[in-house]
PASE-733638 format. One record per residue: residue number from 1; x, y, z of N, C-alpha, C in turn. Coordinates in steps of 0.2 Angstrom, whole numbers, padded with zeros to 4 digits, always signed. Each point is the difference from the previous one (the first is absolute). Layout:
N
[NUM [X Y Z] [X Y Z] [X Y Z]]
...
This chain:
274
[1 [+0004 -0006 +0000] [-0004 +0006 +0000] [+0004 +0006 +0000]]
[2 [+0007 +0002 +0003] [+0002 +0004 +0004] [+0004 +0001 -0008]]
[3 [+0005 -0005 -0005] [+0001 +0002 -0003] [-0002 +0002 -0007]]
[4 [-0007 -0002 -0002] [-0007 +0001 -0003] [-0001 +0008 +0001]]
[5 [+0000 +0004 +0006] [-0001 +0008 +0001] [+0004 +0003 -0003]]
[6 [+0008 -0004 +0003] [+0008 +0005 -0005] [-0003 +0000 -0006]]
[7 [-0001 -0005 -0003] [+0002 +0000 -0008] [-0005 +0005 -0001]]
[8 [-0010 -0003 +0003] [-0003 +0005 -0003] [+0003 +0008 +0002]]
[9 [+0002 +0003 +0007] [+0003 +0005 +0000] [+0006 +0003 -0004]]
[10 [+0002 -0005 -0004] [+0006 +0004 -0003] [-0003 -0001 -0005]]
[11 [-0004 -0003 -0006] [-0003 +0002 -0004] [-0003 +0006 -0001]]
[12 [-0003 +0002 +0005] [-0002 +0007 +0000] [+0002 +0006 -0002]]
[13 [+0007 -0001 +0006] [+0005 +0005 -0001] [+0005 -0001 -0007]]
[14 [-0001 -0005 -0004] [+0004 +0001 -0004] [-0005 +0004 -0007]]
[15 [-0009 -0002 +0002] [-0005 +0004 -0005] [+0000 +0008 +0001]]
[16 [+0001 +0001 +0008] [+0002 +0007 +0000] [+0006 +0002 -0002]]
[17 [+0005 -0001 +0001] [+0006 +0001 -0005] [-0002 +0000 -0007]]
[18 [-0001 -0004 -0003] [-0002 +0001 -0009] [-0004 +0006 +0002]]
[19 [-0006 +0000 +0003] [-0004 +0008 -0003] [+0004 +0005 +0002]]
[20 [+0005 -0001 +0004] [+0000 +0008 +0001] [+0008 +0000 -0005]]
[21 [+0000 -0004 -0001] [+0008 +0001 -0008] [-0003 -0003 -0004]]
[22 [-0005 +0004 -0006] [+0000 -0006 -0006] [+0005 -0002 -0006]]
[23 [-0001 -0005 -0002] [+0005 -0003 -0003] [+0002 +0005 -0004]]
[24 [-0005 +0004 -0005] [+0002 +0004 -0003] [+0005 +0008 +0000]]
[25 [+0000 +0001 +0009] [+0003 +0006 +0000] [+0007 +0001 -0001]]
[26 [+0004 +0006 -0002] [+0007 +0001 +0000] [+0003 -0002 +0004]]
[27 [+0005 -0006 +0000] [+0006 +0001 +0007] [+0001 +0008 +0001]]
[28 [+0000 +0003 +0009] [+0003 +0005 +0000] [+0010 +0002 +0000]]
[29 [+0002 +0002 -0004] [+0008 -0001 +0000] [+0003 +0008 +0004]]
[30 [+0005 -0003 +0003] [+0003 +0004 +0003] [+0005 +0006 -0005]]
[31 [+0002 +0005 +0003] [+0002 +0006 -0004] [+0004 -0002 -0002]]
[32 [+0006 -0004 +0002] [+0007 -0003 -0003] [-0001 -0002 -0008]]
[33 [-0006 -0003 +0001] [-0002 -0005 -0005] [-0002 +0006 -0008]]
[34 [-0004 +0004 +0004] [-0002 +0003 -0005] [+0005 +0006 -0005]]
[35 [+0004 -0001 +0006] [+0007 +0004 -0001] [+0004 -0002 -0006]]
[36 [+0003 -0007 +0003] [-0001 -0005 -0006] [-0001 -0002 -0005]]
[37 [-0006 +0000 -0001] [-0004 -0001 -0006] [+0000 +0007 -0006]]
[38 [+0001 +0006 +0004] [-0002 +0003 -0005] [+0007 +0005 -0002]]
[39 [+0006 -0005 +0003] [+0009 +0003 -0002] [+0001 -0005 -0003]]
[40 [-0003 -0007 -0003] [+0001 -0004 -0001] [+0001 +0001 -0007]]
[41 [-0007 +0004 -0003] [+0001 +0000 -0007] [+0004 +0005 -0003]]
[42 [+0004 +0002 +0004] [+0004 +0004 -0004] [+0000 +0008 -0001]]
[43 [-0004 +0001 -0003] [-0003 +0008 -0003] [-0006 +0001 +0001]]
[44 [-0003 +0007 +0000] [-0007 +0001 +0000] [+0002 +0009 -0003]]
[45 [-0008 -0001 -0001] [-0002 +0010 -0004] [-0007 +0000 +0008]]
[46 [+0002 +0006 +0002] [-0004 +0002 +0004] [-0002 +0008 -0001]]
[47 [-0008 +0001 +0003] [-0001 +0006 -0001] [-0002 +0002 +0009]]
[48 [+0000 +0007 +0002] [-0002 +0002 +0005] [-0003 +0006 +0002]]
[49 [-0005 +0001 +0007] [-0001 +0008 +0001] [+0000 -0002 +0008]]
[50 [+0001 +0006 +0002] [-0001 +0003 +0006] [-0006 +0007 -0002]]
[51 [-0004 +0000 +0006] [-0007 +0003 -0002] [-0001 +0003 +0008]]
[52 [+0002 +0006 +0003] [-0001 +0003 +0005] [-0006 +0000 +0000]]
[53 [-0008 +0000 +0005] [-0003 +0006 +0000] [-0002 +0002 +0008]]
[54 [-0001 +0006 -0002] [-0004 +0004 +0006] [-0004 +0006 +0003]]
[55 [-0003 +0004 +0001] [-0004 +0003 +0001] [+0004 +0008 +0000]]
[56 [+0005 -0001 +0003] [+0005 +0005 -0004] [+0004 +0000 -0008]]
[57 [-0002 +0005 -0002] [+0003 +0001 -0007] [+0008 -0003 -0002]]
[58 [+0001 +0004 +0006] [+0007 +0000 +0000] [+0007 -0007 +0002]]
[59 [-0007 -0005 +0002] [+0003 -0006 +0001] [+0000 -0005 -0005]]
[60 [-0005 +0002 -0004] [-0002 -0003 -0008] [+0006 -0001 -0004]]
[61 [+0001 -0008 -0003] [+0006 +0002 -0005] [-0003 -0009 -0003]]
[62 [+0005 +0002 -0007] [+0000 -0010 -0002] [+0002 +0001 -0004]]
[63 [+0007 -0006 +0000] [+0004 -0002 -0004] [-0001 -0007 -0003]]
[64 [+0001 +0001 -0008] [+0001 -0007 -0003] [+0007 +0001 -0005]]
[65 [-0001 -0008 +0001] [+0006 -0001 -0006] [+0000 -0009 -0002]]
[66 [+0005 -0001 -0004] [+0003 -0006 +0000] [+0008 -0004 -0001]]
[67 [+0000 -0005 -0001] [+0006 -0002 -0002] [+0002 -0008 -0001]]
[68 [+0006 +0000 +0001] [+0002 -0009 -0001] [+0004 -0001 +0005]]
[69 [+0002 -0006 +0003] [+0005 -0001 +0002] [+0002 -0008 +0001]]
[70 [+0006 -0001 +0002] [+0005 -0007 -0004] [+0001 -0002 +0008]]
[71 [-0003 -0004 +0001] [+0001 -0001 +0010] [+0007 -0005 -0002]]
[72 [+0002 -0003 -0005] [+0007 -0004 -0002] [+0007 +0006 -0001]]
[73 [-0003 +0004 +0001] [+0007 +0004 -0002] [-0001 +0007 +0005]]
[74 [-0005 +0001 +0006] [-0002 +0005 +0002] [-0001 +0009 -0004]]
[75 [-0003 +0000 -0005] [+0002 +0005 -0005] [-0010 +0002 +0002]]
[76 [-0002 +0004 -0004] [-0005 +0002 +0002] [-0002 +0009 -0002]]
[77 [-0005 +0002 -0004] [+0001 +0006 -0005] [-0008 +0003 +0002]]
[78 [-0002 +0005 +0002] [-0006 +0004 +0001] [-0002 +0009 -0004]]
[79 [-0004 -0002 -0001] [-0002 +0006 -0004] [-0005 +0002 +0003]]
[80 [+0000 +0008 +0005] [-0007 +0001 +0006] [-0002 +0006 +0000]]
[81 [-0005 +0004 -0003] [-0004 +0007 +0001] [-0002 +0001 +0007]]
[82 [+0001 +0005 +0004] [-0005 +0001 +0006] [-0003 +0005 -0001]]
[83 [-0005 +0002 +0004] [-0004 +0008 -0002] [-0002 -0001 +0007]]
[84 [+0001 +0005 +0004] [+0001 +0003 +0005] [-0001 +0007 +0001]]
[85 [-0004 +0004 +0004] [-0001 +0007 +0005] [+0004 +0003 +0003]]
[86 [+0003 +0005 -0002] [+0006 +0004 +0006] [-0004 +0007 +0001]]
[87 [+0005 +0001 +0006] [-0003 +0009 +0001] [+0007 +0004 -0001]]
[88 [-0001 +0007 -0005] [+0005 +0003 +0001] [+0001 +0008 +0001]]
[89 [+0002 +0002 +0002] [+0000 +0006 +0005] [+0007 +0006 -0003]]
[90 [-0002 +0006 -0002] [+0007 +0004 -0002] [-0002 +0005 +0007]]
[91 [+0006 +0004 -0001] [-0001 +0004 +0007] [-0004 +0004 +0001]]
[92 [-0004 +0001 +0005] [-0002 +0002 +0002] [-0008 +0000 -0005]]
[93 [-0001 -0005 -0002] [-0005 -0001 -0007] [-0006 -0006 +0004]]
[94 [-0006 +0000 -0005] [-0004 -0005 +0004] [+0003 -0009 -0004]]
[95 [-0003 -0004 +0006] [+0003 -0007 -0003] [-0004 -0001 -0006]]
[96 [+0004 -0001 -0006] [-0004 -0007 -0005] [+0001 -0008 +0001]]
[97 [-0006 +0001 -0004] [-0002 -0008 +0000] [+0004 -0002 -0007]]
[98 [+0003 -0005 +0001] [+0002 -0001 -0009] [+0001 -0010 +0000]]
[99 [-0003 -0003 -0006] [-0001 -0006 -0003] [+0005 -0002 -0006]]
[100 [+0005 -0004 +0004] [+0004 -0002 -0005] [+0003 -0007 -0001]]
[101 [+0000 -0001 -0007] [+0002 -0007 -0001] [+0009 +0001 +0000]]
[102 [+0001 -0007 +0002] [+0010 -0003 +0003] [+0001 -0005 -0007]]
[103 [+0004 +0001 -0001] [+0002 -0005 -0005] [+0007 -0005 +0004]]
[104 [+0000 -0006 +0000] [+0005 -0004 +0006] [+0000 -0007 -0005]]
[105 [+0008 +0001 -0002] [+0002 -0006 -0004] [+0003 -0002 +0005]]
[106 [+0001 -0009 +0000] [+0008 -0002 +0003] [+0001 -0006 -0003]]
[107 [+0006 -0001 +0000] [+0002 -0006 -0004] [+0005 -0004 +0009]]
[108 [-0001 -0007 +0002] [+0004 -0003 +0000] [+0004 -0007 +0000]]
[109 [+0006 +0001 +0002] [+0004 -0006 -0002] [+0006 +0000 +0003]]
[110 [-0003 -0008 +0004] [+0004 -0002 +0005] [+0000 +0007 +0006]]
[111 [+0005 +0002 +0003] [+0001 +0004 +0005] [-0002 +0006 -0002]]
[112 [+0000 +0001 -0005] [+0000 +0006 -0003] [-0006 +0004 -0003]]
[113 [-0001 +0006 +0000] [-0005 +0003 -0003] [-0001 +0006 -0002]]
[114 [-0003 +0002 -0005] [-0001 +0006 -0004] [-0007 +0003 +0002]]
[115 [-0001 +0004 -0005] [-0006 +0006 +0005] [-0001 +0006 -0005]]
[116 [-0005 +0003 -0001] [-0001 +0005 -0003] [-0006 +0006 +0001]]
[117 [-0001 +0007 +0004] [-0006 +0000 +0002] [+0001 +0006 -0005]]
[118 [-0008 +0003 -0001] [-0002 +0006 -0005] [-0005 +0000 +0003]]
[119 [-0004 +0006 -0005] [-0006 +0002 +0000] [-0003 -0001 -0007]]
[120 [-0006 -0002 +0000] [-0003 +0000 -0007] [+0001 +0007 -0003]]
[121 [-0001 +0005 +0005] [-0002 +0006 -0004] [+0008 +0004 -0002]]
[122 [+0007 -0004 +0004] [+0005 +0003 +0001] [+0003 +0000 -0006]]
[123 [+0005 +0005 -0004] [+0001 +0002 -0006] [+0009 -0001 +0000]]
[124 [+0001 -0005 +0006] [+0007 -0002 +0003] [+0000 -0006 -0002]]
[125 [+0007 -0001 -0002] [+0003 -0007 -0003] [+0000 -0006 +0006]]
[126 [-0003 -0006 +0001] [+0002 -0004 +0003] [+0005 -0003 +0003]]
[127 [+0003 +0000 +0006] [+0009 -0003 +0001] [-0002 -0007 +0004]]
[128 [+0003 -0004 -0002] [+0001 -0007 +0004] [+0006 +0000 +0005]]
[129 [-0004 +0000 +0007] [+0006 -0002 +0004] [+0001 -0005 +0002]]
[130 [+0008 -0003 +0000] [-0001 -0006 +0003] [+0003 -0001 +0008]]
[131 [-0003 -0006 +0003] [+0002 +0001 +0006] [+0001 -0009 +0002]]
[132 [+0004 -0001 +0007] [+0002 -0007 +0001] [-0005 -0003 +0007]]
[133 [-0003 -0006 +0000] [-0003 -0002 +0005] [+0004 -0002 +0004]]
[134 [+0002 -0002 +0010] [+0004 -0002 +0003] [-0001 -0009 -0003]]
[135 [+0005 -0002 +0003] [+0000 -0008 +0000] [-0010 -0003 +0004]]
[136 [-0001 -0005 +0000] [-0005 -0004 +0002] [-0005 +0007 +0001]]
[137 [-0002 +0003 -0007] [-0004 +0005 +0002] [-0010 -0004 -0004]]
[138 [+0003 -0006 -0003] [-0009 -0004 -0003] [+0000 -0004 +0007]]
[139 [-0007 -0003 -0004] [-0004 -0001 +0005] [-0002 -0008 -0005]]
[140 [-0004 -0002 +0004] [-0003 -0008 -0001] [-0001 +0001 -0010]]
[141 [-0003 +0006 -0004] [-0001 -0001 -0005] [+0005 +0005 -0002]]
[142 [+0006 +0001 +0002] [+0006 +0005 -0005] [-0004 +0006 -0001]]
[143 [+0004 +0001 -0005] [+0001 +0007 -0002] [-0010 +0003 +0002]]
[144 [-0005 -0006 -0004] [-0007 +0000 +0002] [-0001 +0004 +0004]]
[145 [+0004 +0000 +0007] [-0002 +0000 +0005] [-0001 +0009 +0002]]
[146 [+0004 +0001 -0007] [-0002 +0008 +0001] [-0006 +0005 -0002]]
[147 [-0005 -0003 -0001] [-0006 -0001 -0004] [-0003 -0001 +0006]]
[148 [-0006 +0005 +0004] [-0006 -0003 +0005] [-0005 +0000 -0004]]
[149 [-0003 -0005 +0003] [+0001 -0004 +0005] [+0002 -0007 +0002]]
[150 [+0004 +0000 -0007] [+0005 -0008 +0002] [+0007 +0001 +0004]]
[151 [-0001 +0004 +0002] [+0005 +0003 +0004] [-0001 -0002 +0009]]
[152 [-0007 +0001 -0001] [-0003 -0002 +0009] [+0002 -0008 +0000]]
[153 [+0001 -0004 -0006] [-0002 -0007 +0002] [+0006 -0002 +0003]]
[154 [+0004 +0005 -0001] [+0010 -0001 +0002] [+0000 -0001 +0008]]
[155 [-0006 +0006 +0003] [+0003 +0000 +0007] [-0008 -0005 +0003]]
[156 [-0005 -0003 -0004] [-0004 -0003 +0001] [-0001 -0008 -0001]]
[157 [+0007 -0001 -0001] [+0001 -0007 +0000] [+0006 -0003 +0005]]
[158 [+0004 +0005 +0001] [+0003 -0001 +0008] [-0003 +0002 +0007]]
[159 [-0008 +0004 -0002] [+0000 -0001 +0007] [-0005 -0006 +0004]]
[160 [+0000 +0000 +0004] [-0001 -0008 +0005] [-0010 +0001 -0001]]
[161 [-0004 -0004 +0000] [-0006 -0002 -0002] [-0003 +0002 -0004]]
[162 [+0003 +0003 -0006] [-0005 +0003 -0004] [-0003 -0006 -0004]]
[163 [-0008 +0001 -0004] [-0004 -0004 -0001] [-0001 +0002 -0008]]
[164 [-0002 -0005 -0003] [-0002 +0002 -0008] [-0007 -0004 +0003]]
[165 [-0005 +0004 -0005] [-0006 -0004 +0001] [-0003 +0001 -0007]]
[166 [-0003 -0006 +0002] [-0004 +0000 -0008] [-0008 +0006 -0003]]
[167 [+0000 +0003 -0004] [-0007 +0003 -0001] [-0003 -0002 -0004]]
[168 [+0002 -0004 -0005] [-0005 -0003 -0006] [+0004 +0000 -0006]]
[169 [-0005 -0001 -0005] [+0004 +0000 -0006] [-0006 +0003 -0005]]
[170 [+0004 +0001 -0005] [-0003 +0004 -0003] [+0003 +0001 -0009]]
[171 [-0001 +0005 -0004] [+0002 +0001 -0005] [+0006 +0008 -0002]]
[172 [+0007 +0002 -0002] [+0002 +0003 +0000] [+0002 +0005 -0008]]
[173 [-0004 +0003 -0002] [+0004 +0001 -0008] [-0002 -0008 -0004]]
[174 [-0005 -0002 +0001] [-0004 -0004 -0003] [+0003 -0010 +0004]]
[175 [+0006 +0002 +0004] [+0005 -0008 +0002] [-0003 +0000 +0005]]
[176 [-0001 -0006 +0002] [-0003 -0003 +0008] [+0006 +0000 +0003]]
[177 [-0002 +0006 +0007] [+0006 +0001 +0007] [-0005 -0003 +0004]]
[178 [+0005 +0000 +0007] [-0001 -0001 +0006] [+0003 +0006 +0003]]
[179 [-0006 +0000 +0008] [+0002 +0006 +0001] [+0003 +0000 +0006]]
[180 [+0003 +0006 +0002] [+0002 -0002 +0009] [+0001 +0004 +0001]]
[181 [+0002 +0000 +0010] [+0002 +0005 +0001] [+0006 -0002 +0006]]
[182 [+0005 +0006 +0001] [+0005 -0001 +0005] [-0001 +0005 +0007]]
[183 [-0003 -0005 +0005] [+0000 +0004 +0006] [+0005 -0002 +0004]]
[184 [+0002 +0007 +0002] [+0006 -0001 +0008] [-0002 +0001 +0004]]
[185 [+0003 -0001 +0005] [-0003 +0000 +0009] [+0000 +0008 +0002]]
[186 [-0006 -0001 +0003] [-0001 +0008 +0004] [+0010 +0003 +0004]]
[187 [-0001 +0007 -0002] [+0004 +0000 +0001] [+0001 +0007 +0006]]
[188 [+0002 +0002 +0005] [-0001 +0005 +0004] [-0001 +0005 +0000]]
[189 [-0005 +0003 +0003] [-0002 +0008 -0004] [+0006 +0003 +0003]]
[190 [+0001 +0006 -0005] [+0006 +0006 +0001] [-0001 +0003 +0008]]
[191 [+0004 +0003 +0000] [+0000 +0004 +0006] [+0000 +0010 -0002]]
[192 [+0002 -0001 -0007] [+0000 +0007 -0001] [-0005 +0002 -0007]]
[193 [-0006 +0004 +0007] [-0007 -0001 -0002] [+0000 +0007 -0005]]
[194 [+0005 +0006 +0000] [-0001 +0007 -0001] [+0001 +0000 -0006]]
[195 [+0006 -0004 -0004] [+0003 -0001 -0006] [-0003 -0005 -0005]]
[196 [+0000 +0001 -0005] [-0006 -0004 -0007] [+0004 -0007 +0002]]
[197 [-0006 -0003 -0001] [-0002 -0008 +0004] [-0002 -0003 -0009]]
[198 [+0002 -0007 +0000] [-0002 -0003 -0005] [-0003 -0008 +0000]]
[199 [-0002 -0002 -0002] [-0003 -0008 +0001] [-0003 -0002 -0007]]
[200 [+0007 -0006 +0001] [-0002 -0003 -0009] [-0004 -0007 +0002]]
[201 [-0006 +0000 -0004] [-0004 -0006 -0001] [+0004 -0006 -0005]]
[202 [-0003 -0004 +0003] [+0003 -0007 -0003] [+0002 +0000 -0008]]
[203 [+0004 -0003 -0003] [+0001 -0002 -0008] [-0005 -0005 -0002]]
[204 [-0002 +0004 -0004] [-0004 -0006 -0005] [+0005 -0004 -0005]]
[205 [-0001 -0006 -0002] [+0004 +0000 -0006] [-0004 -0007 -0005]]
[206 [+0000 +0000 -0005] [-0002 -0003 -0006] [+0003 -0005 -0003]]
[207 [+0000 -0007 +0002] [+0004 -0002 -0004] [-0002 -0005 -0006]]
[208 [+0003 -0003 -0008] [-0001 -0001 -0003] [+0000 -0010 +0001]]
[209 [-0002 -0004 -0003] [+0000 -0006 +0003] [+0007 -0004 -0001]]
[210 [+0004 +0003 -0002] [+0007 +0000 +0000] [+0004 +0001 +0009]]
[211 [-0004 +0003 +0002] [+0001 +0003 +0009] [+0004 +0007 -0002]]
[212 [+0000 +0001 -0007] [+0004 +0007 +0001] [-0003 +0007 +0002]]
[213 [+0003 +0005 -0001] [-0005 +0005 +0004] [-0001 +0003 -0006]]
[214 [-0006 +0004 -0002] [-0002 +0003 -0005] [-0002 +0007 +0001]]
[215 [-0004 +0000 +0006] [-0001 +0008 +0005] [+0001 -0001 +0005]]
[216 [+0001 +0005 +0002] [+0002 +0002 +0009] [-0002 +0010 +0000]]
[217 [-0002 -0002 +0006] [-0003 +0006 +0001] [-0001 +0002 +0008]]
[218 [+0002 +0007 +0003] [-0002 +0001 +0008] [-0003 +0008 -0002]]
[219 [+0000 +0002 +0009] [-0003 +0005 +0000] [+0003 +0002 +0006]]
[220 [+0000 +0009 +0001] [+0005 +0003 +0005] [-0006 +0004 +0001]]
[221 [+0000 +0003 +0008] [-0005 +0003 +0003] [+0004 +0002 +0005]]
[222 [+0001 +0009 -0004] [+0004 +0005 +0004] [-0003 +0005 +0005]]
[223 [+0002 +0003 +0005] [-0006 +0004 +0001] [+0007 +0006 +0001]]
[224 [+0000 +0007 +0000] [+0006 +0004 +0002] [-0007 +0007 +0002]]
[225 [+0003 +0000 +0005] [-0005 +0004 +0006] [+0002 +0008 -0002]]
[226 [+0005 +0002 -0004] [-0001 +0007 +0000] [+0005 +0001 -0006]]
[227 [-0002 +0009 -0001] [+0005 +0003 -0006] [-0007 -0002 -0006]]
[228 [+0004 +0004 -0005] [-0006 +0002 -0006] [+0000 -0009 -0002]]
[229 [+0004 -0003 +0000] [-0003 -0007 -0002] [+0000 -0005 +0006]]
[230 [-0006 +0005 +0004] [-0002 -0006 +0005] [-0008 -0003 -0002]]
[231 [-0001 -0006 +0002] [-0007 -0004 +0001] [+0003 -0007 -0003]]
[232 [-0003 -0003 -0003] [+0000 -0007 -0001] [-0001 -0003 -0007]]
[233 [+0005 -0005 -0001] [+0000 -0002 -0007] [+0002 -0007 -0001]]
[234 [-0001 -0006 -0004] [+0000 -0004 -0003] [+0005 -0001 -0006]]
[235 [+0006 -0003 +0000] [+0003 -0002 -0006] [-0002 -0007 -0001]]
[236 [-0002 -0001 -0005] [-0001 -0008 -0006] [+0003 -0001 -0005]]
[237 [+0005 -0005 +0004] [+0007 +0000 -0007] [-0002 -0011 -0002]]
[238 [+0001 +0003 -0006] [-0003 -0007 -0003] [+0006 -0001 -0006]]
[239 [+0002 -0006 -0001] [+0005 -0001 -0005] [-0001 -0008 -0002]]
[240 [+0000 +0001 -0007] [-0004 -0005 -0006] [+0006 -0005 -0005]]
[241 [+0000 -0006 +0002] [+0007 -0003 -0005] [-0004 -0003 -0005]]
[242 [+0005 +0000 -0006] [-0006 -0005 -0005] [+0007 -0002 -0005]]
[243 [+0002 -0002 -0005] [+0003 -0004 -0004] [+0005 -0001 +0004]]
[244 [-0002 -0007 +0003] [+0007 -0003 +0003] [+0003 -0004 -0005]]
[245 [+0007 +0003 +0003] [+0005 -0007 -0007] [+0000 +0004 -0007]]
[246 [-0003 +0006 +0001] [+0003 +0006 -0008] [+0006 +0001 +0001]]
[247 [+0006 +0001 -0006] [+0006 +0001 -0002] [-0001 +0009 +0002]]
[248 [+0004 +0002 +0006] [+0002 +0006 +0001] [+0006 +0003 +0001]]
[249 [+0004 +0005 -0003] [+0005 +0003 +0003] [+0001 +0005 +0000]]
[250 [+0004 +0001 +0006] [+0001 +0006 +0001] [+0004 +0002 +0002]]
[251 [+0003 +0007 -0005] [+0006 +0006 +0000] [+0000 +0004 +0003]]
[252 [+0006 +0000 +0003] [+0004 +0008 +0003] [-0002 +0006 -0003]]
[253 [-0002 +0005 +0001] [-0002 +0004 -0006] [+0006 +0006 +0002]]
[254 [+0001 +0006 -0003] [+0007 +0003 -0003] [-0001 +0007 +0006]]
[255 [+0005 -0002 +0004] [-0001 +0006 +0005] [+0004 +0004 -0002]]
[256 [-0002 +0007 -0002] [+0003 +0008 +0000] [+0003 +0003 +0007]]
[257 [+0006 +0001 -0003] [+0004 +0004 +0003] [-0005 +0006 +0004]]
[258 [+0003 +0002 +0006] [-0003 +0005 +0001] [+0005 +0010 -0003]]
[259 [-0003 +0002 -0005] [+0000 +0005 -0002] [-0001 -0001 -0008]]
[260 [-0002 -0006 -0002] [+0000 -0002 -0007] [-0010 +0001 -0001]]
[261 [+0001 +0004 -0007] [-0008 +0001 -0001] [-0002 -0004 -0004]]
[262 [+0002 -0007 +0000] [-0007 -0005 -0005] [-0002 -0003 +0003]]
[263 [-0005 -0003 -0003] [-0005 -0004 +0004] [+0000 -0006 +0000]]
[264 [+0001 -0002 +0007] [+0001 -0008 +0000] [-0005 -0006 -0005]]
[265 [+0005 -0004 -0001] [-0003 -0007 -0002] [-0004 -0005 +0002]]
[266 [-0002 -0002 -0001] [-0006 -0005 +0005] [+0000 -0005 -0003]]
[267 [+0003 -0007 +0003] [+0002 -0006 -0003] [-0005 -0003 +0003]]
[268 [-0007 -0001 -0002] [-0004 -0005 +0007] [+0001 -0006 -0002]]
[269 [-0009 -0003 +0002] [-0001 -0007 -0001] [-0001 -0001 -0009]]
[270 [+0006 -0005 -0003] [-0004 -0003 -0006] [-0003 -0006 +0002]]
[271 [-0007 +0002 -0005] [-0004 -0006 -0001] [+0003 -0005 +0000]]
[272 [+0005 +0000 -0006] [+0002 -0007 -0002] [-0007 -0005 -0005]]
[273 [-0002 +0006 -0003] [-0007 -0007 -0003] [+0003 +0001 -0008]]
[274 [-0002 -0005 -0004] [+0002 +0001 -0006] [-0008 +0000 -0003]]
């Protein structure tokens, strides 16, 4: 009789386990893995934006861009428009409000990196400057890493309990993803209540049925208590991979001497397609 009850007891419990995992759901994979999988193929073209908003004008901004990069070679090339709110003030004059777009190339490779910033409206020749990274300056996804928000996953895969949880699946740009998200453990509230306080919500991320990651995206929620850009704002930076495994390369582009008047060259990403 007595072992009649186990067995029916453990059949039970093994009917409750099936229902609450069905055969069909995704293994949930750990961040390494994901990390893996999606350095594995090699290359990818990604695009992105960050997207402030807020009830303040003046905290309003959004930048997009794209680029490629070679996680085999650490190389890594962007092309980024901001349009952004400043105030400007001459002496003794009232403040303007003035909207303007940034123009921000970079090129890198290996430790290295170029850069070039303008104004769309500016009638100034563009200069590339180069400059060098210290040693052990990448993170889990290299050079990627400089790109948010694959940049958080660096310090969010060493630290102690963080969780990936499943949210579903779904369709992305027409491909079936799955979706997820990466929660960290509560973390202690600041002690320094007077100066702009920030709390970033969990990373979503998307991945392809490869385990690669396709999107990722978080959320920042600032709040700065005083001065013309004070109240409260939201940045949503979201960054998109798609041709994994395309032929891309990428060049040093021709840095200008400083006092020399031409206009730098721009060696970016070739396609490589025929």
């Amino acid at each position: 009789m007595l072992v009649g009850l186990v067995a029916v007891a453990g059949l039970v419990g093994a009917l409750v386990g099936v229902a609450g995992h069905p055969s069909g759901a995704p293994a949930q994979p750990r961040l390494s893995e994901i990390i893996a999988a999606t350095r594995a193929v090699g290359t990818a073209r990604f695009s992105y934006s960050s997207v402030t908003s807020s009830p303040n004008p003046l905290l309003r901004s959004i930048s997009v861009g794209r680029g490629a990069v070679d996680f085999r070679t650490d190389s890594m090339t962007t092309v980024e428009r901001d349009r952004e709110t400043q105030i400007s003030q001459g002496d003794n004059g009232p403040s303007r409000r003035s909207t303007q777009t940034l123009v921000n190339d970079q090129i890198f490779i290996g430790r290295s990196f170029y850069t070039q910033f303008g104004m769309v409206s500016s009638h100034f020749p563009d200069r590339w400057v180069k400059g060098t990274f210290p040693k052990a300056s990448f993170g889990v996804m290299g050079v990627f890493d400089e790109d948010d928000p694959v940049g958080d996953l660096a310090g969010d895969i060493t630290t102690p309990r963080t969780k990936v949880e499943l949210l579903g699946t779904g369709t992305l740009g027409g491909a079936a993803v799955t979706r997820y998200r990466v929660v960290l453990p509560a973390c202690a509230a600041t002690s320094h209540t007077t100066g702009p306080r920030d709390t970033v919500g969990p990373i979503a991320l998307w991945l392809d049925g490869e385990g690669r990651l396709v999107q990722i995206r978080d959320a920042m929620h600032l709040t700065n208590p005083a001065g013309p850009f004070r109240g409260v704002s939201t940045i949503t930076s979201t960054i998109r991979l798609s041709d994994f495994g395309a032929p891309v390369a990428v060049a040093a582009p021709k840095v200008i001497p400083e006092g020399e008047g031409a206009v730098a060259i721009l060696l970016s990403v070739h396609d490589c397609q025929q």
